[in-house]
N, CA, C, O and CB atoms as a CASP TS submission, in Angstrom:
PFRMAT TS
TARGET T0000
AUTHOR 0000-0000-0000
METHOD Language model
MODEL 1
PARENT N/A
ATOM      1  N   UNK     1      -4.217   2.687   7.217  1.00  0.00           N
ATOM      2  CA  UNK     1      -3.407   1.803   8.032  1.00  0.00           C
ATOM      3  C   UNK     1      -3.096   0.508   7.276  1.00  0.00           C
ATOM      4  O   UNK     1      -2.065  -0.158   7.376  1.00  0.00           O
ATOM      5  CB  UNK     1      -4.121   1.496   9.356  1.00  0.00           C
ATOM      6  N   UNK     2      -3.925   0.316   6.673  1.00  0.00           N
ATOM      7  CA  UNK     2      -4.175  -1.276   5.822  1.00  0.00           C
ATOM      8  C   UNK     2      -2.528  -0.889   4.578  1.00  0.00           C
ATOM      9  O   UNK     2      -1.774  -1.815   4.276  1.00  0.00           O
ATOM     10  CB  UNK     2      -6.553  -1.391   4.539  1.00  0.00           C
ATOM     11  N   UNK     3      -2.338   0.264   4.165  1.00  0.00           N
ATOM     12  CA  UNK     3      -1.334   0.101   3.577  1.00  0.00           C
ATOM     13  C   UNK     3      -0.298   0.322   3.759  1.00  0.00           C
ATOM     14  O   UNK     3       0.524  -0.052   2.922  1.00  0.00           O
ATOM     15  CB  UNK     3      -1.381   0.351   2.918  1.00  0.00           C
ATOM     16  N   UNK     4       0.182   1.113   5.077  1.00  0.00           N
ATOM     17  CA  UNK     4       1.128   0.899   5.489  1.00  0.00           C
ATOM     18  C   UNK     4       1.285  -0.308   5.953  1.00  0.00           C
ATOM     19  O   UNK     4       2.181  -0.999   5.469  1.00  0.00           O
ATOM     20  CB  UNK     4       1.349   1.648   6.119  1.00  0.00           C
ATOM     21  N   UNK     5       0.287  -0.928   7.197  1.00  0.00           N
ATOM     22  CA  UNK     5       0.933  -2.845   7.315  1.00  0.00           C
ATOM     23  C   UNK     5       1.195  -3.015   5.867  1.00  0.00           C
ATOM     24  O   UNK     5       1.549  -4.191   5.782  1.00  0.00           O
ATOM     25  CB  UNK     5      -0.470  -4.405   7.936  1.00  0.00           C
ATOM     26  N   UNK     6       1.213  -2.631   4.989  1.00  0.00           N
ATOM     27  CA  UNK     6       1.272  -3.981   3.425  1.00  0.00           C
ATOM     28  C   UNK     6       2.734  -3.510   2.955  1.00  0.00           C
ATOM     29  O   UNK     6       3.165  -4.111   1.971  1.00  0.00           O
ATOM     30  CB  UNK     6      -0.285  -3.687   1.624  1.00  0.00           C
ATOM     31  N   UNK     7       3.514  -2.573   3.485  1.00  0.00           N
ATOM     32  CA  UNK     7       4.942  -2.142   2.631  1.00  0.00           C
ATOM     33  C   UNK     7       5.873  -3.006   3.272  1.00  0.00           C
ATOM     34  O   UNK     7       5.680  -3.098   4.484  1.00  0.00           O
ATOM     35  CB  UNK     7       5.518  -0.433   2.753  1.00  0.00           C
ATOM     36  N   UNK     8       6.894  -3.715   2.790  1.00  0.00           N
ATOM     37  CA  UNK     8       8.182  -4.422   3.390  1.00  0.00           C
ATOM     38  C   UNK     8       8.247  -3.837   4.858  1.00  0.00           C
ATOM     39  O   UNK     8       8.022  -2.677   5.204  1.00  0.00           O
ATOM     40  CB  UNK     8       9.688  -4.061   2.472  1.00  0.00           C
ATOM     41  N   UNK     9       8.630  -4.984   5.684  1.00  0.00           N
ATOM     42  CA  UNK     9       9.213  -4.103   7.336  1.00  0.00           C
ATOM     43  C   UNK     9       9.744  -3.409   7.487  1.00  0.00           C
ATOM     44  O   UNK     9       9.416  -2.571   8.328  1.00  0.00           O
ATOM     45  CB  UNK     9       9.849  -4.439   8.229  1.00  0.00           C
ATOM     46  N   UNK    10      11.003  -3.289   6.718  1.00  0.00           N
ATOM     47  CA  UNK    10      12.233  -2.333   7.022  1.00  0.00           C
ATOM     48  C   UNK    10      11.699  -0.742   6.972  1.00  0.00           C
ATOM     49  O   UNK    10      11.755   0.164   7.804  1.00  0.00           O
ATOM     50  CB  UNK    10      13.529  -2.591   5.783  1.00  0.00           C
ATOM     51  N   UNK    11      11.220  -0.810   5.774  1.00  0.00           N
ATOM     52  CA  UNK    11      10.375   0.663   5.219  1.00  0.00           C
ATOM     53  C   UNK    11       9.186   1.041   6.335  1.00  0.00           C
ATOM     54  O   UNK    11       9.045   2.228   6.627  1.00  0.00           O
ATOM     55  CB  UNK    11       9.457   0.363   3.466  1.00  0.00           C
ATOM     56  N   UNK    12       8.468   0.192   6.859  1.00  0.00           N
ATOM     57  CA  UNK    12       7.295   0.427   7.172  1.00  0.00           C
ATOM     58  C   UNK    12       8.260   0.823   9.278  1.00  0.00           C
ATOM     59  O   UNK    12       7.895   1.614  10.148  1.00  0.00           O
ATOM     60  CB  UNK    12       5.890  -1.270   6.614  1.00  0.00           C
ATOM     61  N   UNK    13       8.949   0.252   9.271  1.00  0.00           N
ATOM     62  CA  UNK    13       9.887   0.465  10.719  1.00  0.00           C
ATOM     63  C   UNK    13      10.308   2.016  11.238  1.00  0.00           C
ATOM     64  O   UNK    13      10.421   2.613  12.309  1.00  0.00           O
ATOM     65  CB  UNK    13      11.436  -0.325  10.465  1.00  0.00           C
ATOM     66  N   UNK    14      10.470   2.289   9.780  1.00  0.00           N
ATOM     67  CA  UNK    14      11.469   3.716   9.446  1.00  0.00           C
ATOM     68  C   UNK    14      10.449   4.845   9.493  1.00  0.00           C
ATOM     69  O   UNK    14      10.552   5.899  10.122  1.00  0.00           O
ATOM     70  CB  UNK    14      12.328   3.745   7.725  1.00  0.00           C
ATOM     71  N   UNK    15       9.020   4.266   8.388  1.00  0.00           N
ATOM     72  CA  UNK    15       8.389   5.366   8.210  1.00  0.00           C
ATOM     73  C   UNK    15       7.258   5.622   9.808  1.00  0.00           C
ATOM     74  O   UNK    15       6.847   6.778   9.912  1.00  0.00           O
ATOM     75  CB  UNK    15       7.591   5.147   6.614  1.00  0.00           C
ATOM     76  N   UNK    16       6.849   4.733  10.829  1.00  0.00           N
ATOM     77  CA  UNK    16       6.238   4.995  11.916  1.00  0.00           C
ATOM     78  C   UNK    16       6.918   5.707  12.617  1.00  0.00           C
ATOM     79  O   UNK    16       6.534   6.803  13.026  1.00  0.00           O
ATOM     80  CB  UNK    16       5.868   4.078  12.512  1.00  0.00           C
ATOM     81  N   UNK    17       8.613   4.938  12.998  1.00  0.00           N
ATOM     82  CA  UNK    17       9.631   5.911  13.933  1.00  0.00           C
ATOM     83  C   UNK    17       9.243   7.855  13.326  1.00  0.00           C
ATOM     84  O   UNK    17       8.790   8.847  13.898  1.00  0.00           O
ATOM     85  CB  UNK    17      11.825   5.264  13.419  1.00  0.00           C
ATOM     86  N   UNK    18       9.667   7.599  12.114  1.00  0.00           N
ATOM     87  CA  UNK    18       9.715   8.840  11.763  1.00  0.00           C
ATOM     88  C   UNK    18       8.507   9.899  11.797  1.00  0.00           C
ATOM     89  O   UNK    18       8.548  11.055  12.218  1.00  0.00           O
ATOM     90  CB  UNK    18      10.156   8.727  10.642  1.00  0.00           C
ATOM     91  N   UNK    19       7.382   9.175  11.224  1.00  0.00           N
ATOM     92  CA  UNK    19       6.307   9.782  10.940  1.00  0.00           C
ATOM     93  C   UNK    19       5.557   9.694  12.635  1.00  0.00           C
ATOM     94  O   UNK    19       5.510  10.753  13.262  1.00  0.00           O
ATOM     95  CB  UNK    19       5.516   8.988   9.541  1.00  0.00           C
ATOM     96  N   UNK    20       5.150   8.757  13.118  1.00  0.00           N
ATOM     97  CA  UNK    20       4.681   8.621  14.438  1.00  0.00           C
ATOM     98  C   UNK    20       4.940   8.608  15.523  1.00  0.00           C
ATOM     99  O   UNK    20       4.133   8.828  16.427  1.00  0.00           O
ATOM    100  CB  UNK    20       4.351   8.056  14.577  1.00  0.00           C
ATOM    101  N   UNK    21       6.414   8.281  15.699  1.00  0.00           N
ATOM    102  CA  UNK    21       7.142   8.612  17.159  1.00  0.00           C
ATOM    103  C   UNK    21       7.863   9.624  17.306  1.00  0.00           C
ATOM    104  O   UNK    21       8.340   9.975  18.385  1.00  0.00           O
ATOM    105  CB  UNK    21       7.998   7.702  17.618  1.00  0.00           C
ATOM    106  N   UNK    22       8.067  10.396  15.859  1.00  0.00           N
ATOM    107  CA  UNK    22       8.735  11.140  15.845  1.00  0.00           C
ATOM    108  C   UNK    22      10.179  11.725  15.808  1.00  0.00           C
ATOM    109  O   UNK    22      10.486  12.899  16.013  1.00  0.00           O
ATOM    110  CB  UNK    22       8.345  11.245  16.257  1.00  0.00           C
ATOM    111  N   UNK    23      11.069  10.609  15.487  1.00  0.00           N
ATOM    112  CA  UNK    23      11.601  10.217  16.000  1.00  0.00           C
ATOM    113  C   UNK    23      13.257  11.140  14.876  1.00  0.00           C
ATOM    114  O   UNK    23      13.194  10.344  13.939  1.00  0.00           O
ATOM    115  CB  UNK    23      11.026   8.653  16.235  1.00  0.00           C
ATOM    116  N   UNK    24      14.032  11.773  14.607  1.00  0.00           N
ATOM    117  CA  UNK    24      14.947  12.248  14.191  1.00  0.00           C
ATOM    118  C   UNK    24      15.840  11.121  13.255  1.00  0.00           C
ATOM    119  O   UNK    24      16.276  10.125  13.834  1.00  0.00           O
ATOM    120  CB  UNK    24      15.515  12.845  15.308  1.00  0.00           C
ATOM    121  N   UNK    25      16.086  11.300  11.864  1.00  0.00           N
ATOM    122  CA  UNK    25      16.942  10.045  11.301  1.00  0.00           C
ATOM    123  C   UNK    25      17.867   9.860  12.130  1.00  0.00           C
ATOM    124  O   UNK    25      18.147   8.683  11.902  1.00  0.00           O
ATOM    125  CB  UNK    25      17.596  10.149   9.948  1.00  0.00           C
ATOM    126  N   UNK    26      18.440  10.145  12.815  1.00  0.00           N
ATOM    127  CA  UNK    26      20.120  10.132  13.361  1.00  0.00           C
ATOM    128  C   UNK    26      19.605   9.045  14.671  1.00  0.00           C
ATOM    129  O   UNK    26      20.289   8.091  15.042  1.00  0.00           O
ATOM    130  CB  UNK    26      21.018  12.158  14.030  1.00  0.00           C
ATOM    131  N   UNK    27      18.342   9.398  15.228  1.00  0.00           N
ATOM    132  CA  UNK    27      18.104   8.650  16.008  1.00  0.00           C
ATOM    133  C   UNK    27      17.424   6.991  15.279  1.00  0.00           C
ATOM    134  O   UNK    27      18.055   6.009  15.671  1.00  0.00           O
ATOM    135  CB  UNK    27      17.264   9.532  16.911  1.00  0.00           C
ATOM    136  N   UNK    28      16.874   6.851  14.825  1.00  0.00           N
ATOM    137  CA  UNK    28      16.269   6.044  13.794  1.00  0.00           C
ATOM    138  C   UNK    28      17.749   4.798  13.752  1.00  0.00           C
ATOM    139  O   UNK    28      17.922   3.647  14.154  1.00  0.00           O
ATOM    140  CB  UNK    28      15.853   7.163  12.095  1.00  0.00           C
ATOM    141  N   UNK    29      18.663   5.938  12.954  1.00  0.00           N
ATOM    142  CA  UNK    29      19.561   5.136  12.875  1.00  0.00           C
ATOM    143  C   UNK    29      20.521   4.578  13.716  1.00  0.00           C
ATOM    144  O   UNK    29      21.392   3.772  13.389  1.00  0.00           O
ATOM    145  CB  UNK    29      19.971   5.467  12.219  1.00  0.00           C
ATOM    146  N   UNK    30      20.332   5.007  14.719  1.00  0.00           N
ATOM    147  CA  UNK    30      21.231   4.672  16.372  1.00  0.00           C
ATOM    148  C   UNK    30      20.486   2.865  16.229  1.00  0.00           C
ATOM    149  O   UNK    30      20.904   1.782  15.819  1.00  0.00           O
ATOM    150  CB  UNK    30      20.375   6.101  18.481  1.00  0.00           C
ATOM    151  N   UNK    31      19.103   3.423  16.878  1.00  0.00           N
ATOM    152  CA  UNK    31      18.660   2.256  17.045  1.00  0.00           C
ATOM    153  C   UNK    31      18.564   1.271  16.653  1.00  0.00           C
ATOM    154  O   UNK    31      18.449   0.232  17.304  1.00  0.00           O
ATOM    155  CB  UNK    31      18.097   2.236  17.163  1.00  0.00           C
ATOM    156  N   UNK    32      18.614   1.492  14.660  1.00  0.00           N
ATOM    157  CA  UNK    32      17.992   0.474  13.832  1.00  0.00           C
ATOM    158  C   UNK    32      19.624  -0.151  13.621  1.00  0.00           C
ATOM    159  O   UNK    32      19.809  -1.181  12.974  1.00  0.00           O
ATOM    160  CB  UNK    32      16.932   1.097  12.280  1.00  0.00           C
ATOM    161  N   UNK    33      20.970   0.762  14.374  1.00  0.00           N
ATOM    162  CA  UNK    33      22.428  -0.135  13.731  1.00  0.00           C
ATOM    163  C   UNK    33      22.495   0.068  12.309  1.00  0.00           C
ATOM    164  O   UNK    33      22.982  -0.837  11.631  1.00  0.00           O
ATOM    165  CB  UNK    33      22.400  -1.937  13.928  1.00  0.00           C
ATOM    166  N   UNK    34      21.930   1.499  11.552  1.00  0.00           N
ATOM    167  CA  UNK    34      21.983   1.508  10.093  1.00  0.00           C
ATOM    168  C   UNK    34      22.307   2.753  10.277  1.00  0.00           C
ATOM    169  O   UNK    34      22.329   3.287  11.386  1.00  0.00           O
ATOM    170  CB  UNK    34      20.778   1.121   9.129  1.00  0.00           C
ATOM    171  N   UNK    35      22.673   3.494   8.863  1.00  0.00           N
ATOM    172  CA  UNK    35      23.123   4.976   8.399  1.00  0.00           C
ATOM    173  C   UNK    35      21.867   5.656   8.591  1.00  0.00           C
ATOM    174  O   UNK    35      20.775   5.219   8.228  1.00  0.00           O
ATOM    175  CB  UNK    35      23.708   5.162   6.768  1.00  0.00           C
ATOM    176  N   UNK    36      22.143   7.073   9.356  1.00  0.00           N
ATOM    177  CA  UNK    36      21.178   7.688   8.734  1.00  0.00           C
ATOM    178  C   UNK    36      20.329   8.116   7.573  1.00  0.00           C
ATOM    179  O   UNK    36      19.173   8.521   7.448  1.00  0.00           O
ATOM    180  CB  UNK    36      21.350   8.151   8.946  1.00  0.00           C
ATOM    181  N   UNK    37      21.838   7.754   6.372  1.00  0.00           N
ATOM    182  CA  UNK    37      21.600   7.850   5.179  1.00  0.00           C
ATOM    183  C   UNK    37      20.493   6.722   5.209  1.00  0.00           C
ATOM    184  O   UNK    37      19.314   7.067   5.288  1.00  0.00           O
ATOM    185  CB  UNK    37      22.847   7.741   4.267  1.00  0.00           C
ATOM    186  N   UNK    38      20.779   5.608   5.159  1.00  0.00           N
ATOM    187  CA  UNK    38      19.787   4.290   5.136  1.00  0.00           C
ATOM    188  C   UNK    38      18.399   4.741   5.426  1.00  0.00           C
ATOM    189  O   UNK    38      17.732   5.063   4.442  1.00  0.00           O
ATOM    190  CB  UNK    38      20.191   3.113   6.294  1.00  0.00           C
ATOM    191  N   UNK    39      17.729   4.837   6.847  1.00  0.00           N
ATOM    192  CA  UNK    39      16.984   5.704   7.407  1.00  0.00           C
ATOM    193  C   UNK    39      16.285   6.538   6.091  1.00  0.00           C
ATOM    194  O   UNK    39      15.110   6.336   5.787  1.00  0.00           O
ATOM    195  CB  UNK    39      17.875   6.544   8.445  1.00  0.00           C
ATOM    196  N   UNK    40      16.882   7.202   5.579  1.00  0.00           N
ATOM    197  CA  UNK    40      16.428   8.472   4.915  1.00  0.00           C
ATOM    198  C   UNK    40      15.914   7.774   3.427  1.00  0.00           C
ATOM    199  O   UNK    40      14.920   8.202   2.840  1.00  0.00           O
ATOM    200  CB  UNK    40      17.819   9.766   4.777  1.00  0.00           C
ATOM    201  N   UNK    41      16.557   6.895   3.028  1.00  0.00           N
ATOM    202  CA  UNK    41      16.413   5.901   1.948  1.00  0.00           C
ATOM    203  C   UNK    41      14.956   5.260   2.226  1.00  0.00           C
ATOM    204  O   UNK    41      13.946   5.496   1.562  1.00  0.00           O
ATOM    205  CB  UNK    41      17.683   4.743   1.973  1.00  0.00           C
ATOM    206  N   UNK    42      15.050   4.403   3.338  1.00  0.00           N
ATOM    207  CA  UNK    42      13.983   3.959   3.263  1.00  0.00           C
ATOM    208  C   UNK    42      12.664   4.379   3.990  1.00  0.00           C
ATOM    209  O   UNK    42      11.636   3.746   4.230  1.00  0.00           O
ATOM    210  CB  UNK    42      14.261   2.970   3.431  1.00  0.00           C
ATOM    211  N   UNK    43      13.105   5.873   4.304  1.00  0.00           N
ATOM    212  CA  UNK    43      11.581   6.845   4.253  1.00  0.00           C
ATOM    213  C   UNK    43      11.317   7.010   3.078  1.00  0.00           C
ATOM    214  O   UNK    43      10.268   6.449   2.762  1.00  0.00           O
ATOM    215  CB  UNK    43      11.518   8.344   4.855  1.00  0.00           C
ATOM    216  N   UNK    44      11.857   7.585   2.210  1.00  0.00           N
ATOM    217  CA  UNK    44      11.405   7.540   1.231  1.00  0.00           C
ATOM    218  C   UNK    44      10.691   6.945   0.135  1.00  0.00           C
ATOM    219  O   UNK    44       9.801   7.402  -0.583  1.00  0.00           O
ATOM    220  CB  UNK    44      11.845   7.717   1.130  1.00  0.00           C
ATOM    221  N   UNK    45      11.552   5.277   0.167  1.00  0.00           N
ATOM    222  CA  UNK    45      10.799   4.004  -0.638  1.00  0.00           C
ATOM    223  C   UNK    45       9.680   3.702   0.172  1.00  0.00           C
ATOM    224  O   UNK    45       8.866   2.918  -0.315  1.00  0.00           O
ATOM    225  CB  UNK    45      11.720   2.564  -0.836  1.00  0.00           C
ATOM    226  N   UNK    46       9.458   4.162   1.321  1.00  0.00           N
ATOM    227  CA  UNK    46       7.988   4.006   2.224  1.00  0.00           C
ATOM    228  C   UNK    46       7.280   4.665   1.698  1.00  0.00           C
ATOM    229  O   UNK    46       6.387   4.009   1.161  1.00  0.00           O
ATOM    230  CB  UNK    46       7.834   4.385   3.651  1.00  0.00           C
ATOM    231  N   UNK    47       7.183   5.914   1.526  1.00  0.00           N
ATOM    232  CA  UNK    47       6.669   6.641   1.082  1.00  0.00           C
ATOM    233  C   UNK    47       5.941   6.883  -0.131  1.00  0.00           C
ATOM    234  O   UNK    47       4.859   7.463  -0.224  1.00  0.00           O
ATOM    235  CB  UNK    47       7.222   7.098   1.249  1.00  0.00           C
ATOM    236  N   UNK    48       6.886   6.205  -1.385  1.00  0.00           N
ATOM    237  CA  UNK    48       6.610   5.731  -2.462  1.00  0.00           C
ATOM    238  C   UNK    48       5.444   4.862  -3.048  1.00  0.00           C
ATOM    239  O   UNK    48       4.449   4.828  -3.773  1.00  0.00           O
ATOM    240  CB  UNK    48       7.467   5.294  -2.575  1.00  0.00           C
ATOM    241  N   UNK    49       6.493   4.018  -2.004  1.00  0.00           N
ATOM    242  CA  UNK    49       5.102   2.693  -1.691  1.00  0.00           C
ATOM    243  C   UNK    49       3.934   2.908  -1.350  1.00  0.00           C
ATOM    244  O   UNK    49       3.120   2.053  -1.697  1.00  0.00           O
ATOM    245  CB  UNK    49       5.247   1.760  -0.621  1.00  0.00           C
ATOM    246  N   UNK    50       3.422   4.109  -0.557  1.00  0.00           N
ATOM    247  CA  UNK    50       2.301   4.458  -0.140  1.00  0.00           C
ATOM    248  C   UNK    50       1.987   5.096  -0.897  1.00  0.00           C
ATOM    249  O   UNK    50       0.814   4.731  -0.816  1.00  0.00           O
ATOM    250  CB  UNK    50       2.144   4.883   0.860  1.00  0.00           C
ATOM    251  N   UNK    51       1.968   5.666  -1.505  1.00  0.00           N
ATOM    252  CA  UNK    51       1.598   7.308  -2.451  1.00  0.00           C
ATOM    253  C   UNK    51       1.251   6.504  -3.961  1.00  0.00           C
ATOM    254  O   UNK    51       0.520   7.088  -4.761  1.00  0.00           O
ATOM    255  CB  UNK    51       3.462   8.810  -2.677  1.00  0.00           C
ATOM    256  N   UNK    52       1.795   5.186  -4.290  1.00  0.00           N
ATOM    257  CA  UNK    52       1.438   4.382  -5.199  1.00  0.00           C
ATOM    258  C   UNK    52       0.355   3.829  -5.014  1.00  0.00           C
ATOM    259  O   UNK    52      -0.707   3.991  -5.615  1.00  0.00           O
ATOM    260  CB  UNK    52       2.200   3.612  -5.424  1.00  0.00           C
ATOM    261  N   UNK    53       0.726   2.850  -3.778  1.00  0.00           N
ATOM    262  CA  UNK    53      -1.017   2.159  -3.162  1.00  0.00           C
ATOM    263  C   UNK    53      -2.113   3.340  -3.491  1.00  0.00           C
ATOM    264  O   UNK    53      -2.858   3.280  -4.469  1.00  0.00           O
ATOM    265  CB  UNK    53      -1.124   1.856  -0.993  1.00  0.00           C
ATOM    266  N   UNK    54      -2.111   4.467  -2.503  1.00  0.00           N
ATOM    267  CA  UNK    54      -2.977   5.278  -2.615  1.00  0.00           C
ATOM    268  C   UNK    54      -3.939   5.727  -4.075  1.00  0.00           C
ATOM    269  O   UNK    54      -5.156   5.849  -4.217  1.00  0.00           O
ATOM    270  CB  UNK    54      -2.287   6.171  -2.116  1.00  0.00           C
ATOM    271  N   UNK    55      -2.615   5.927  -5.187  1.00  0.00           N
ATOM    272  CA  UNK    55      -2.986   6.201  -6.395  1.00  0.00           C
ATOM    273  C   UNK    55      -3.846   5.376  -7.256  1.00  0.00           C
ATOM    274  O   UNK    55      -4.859   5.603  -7.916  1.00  0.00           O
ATOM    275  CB  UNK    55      -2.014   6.383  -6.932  1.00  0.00           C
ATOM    276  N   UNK    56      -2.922   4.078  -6.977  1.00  0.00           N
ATOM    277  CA  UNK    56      -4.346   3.059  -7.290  1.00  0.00           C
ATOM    278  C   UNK    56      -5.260   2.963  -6.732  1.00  0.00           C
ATOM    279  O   UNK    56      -6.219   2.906  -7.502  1.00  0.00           O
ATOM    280  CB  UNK    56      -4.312   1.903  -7.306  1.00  0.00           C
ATOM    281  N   UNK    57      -5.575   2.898  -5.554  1.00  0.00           N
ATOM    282  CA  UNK    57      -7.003   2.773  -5.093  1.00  0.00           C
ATOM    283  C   UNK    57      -7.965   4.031  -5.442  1.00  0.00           C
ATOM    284  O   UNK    57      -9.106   3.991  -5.904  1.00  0.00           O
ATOM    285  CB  UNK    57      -6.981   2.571  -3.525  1.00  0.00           C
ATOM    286  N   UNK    58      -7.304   4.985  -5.145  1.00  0.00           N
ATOM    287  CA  UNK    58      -8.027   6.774  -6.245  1.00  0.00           C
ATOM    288  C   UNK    58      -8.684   6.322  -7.448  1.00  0.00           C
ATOM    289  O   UNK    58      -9.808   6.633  -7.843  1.00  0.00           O
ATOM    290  CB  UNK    58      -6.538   8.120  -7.095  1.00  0.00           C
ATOM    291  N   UNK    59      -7.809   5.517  -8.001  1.00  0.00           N
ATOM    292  CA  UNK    59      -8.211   4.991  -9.328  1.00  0.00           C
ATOM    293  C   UNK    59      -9.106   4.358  -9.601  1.00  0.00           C
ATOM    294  O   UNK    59      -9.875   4.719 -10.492  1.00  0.00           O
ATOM    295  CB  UNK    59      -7.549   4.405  -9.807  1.00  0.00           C
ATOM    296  N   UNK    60      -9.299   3.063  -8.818  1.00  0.00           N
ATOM    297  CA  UNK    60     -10.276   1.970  -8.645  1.00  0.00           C
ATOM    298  C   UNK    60     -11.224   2.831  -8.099  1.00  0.00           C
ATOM    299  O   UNK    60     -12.170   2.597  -8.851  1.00  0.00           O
ATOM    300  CB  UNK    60      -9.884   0.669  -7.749  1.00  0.00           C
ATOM    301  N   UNK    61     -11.658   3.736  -7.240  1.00  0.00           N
ATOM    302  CA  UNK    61     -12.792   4.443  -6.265  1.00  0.00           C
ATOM    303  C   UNK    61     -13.297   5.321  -7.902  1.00  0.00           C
ATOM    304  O   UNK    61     -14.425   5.143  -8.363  1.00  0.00           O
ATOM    305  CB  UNK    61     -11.990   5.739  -4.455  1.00  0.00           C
ATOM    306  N   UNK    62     -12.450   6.068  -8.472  1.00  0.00           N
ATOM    307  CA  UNK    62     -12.730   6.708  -9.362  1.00  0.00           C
ATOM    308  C   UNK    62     -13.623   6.205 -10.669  1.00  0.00           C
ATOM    309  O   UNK    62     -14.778   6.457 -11.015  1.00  0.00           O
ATOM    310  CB  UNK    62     -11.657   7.093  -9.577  1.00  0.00           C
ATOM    311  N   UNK    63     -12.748   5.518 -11.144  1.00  0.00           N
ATOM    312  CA  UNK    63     -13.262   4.178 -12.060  1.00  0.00           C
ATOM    313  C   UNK    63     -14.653   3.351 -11.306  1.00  0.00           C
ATOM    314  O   UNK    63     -15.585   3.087 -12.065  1.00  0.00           O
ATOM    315  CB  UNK    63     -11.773   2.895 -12.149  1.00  0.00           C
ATOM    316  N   UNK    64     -14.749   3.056 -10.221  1.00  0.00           N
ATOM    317  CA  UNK    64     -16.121   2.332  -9.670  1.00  0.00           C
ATOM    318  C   UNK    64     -17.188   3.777  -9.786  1.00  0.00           C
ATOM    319  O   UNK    64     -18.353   3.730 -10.179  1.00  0.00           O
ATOM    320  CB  UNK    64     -15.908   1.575  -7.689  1.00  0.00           C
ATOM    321  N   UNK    65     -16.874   4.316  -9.594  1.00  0.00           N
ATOM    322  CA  UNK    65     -18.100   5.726  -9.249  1.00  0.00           C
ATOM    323  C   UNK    65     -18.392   6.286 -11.403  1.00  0.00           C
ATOM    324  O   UNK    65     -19.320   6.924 -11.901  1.00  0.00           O
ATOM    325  CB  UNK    65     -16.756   7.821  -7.728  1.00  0.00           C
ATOM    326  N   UNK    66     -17.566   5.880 -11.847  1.00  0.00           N
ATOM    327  CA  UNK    66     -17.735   6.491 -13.383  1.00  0.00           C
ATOM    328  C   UNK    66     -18.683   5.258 -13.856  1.00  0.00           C
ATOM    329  O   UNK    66     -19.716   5.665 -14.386  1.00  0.00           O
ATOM    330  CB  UNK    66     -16.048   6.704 -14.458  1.00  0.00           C
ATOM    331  N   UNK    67     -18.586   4.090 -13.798  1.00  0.00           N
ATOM    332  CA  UNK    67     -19.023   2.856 -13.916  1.00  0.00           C
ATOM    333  C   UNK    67     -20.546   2.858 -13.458  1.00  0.00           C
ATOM    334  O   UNK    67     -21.420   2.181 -14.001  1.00  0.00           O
ATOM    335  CB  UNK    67     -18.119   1.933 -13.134  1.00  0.00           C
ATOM    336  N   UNK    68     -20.715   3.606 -12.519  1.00  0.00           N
ATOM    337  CA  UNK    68     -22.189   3.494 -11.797  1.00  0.00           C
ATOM    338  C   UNK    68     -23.041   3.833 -12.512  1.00  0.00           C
ATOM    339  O   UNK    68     -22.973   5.018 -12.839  1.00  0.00           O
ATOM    340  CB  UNK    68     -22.470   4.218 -10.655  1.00  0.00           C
ATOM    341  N   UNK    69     -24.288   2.965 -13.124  1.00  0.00           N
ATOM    342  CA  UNK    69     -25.476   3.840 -13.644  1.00  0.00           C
ATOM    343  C   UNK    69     -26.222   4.826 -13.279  1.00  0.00           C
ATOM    344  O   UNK    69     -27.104   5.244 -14.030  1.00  0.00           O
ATOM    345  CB  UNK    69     -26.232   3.326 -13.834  1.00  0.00           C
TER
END
């Protein structure tokens, strides 16, 4: 949860509708007054954004546990 709050609003708006309410781009984009295309854009850079966070912290967890005597 901690990294989704941390991605820009717009992205983080798009990816709950979508991912948690469930919500259809076409509808997404009714509401948000943007393209569906848009919508679909910034699921994706959400997504990104998360799957990056994630990778680093894999990293750091990984790296702390190799580090351990």
């Amino acid at each position: 949860m901690e990294i989704i709050l941390s991605i820009p609003e717009p992205y983080r708006i798009v990816f709950n509708l979508f991912h948690i309410e469930g919500l259809k781009h076409e509808e997404i984009a009714q509401m948000l007054k943007i393209d569906a295309g848009s919508s679909r854009t910034r699921l994706h850079r959400a997504r990104n954004l998360i799957r990056k966070e994630l990778v680093k912290r894999a990293k750091e967890i990984q790296n702390a546990k190799f580090m351990q005597p």
